[in-house]
C-alpha positions in Angstrom: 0.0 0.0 0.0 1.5 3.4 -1.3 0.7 7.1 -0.9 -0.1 7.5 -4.9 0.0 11.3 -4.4 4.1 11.9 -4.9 3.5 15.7 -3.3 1.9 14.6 -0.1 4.9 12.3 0.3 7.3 14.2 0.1 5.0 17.2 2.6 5.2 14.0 4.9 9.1 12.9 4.5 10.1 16.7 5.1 8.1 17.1 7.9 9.5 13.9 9.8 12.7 15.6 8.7 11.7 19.0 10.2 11.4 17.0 13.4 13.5 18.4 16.4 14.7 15.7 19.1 14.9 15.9 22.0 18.4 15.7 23.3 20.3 12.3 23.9 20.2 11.5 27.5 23.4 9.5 27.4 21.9 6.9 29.3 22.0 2.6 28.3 19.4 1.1 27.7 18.3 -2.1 26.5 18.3 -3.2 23.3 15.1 -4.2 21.6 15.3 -8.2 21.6 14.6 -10.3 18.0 11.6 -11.7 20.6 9.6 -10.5 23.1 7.6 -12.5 25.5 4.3 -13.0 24.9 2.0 -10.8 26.4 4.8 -8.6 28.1 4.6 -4.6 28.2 6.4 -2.1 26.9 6.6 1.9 28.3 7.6 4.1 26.1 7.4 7.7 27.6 4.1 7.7 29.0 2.8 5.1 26.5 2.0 2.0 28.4 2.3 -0.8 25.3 0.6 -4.0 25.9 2.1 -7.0 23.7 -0.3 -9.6 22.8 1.1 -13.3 21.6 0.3 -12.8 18.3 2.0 -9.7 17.9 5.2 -10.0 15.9 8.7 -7.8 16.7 9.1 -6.1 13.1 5.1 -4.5 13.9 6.2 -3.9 17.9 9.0 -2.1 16.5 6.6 0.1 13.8 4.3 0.7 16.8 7.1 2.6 18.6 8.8 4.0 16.1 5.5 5.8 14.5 4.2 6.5 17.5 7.2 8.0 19.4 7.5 10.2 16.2 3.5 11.2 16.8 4.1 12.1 20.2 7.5 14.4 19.1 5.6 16.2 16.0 2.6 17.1 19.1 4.6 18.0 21.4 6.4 20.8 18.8 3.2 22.1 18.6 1.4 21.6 21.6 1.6 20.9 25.2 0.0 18.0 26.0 -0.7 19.1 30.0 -2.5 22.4 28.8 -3.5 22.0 25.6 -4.4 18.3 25.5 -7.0 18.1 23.0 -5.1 20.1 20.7 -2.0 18.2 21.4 -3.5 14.6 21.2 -5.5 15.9 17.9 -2.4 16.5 16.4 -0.9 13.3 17.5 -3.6 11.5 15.6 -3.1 13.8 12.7 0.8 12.3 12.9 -0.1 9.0 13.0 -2.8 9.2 10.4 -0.2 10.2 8.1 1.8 7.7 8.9 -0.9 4.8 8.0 -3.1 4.6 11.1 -6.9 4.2 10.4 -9.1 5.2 12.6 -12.3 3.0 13.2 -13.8 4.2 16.5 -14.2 6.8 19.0 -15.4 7.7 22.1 -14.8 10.7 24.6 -15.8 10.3 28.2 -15.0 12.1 31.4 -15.0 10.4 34.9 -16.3 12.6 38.3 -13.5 11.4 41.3 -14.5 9.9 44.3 -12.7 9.3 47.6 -10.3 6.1 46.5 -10.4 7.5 43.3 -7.9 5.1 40.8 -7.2 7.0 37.5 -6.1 3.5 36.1 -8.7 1.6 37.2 -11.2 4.5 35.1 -9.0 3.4 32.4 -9.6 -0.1 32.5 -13.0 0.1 32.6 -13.4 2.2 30.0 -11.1 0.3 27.8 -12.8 -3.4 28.7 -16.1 -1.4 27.4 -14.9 -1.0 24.4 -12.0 -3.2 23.4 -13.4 -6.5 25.5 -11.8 -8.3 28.7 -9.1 -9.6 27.0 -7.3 -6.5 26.3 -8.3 -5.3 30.0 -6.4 -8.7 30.9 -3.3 -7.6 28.9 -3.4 -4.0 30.5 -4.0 -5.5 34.0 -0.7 -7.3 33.7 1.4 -4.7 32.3 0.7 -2.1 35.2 1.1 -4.6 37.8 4.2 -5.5 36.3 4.5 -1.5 36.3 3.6 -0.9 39.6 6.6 -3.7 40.9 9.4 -2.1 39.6 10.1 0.7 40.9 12.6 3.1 39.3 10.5 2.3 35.7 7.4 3.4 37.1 8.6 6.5 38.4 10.0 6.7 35.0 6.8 6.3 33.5 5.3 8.4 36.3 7.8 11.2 35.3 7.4 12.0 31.9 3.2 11.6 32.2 3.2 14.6 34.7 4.0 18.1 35.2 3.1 20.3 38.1 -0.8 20.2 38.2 -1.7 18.3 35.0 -0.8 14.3 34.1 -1.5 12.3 31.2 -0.8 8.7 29.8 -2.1 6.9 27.0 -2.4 2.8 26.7 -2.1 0.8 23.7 -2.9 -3.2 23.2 -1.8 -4.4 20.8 -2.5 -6.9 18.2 -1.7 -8.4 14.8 -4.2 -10.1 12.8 -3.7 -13.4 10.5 -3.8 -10.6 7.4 -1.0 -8.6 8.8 -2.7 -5.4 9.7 -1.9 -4.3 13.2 -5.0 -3.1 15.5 -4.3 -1.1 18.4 -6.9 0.0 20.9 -5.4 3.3 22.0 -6.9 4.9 25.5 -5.5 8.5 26.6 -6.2 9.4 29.9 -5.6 13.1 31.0 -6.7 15.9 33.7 -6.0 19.5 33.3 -7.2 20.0 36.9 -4.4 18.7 39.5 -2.3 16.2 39.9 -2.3 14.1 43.7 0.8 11.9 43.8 0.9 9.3 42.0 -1.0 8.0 39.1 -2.3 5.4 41.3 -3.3 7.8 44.1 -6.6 9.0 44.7 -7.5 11.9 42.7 -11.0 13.1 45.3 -13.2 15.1 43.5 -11.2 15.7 40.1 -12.3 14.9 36.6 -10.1 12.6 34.8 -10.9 12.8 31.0 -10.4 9.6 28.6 -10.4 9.6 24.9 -10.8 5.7 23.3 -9.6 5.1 19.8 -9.6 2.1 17.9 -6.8 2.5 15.5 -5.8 -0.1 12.7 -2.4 0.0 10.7 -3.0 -1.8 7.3 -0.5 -4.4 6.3 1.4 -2.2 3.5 0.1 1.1 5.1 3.5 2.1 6.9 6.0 0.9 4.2 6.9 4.1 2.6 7.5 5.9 5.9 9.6 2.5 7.9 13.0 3.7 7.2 13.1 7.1 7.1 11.4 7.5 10.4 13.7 4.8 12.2 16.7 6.7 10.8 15.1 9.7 12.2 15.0 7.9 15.4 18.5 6.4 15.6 18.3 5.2 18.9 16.2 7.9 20.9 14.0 4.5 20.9 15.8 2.5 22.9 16.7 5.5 25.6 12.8 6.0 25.4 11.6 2.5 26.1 11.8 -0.1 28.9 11.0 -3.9 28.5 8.2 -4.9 31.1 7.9 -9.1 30.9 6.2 -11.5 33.5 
């Protein structure tokens, strides 16, 4: 699957191009394995990534790659703590360009409670529309989160900033046809932030946005290498590997 208009790819290759990275932290980290175990979890900024069995490495690795370049193209035009539906518009604008489809949508806002769990919001919301199985998958990659300590404060870190938080989760899957689907739940509050993303949040709104995003087998062929040489290996400073 091509883009048959030549002019709109080469708008798309110059504006991966245009790009600005952040700068290189200097820090290891580990390498991306040839396989990853089945059903493990991947963060990736504040992307929680849930890895299905049937999920191969070459699509894990296009997840990442077009969706860390998403997040950088938003986040040079937006900020996603105070201008979150603008930045997370744009982020779908990216990845629409880069071959995403998407097939659903849903907006919904949550009213806190005393034991308020942003995550467990999250969950529900996402079983509702993706099914148990992928609130399964979730379920395990937070607990598996939530145990090691230095990543989840990673995680916690680059999802928050003074007052306002958000993280997104994706699950997902590869079907028998090749195509890559990808139920992708943001989760955001422009209100305040109350420790951590666990913590009880009392009477604050958290606001979710569900997509159900597909990437066509072929769809991602004509952007693959010039985004992971745009990359280099910001992915591998970005991500940690989260298995059972």
């Amino acid at each position: 699957m091509k883009n048959a208009d030549p002019a709109v790819a080469q708008q798309r290759l110059r504006t991966i191009d245009a790009i600005q990275l952040p700068a290189q932290t200097g820090q290891a980290a580990p390498p991306i394995p040839d396989n990853l175990t089945a059903n493990a979890g991947v963060v990736l900024d504040d992307n929680l990534i849930g890895i299905s069995e049937d999920l191969g490495e070459a699509s894990l690795r296009d997840v990442m790659d077009s969706t860390l370049l998403a997040m950088l193209e938003a986040d040079e035009a937006f900020s996603k703590f105070t201008q979150f539906n603008a930045w997370f518009n744009h982020y779908l604008e990216a990845l629409r360009q880069l071959g995403w489809v998407t097939q659903a949508r849903e907006k919904a806002t949550w009213e806190g409670h005393e034991n308020f769990h942003p995550n467990e919001v999250a969950l529900a919301l996402l079983e509702k529309q993706a099914g148990r199985q992928t609130r399964t998958l979730m379920e395990q990659c937070l607990q598996r989160l939530s145990h090691i300590e230095g990543v989840y404060n990673r995680f916690l870190y680059s999802a928050r900033k003074e007052k306002y938080y958000s993280f997104r989760m994706l699950a997902c899957t590869e079907s028998p046809q090749g195509d890559i689907q990808m139920p992708l739940l943001a989760v955001h509050t422009g209100t305040s932030y109350s420790g951590r993303v666990t913590a009880k949040l009392g009477i604050l709104p958290v606001h979710n946005e569900f997509q159900a995003l597909v990437l066509p087998k072929g769809a991602y062929d004509e952007w693959r290498q010039p985004v992971r040489r745009k990359l280099h290996d910001l992915i591998k400073q970005s991500l940690i590997l989260l298995h059972r």
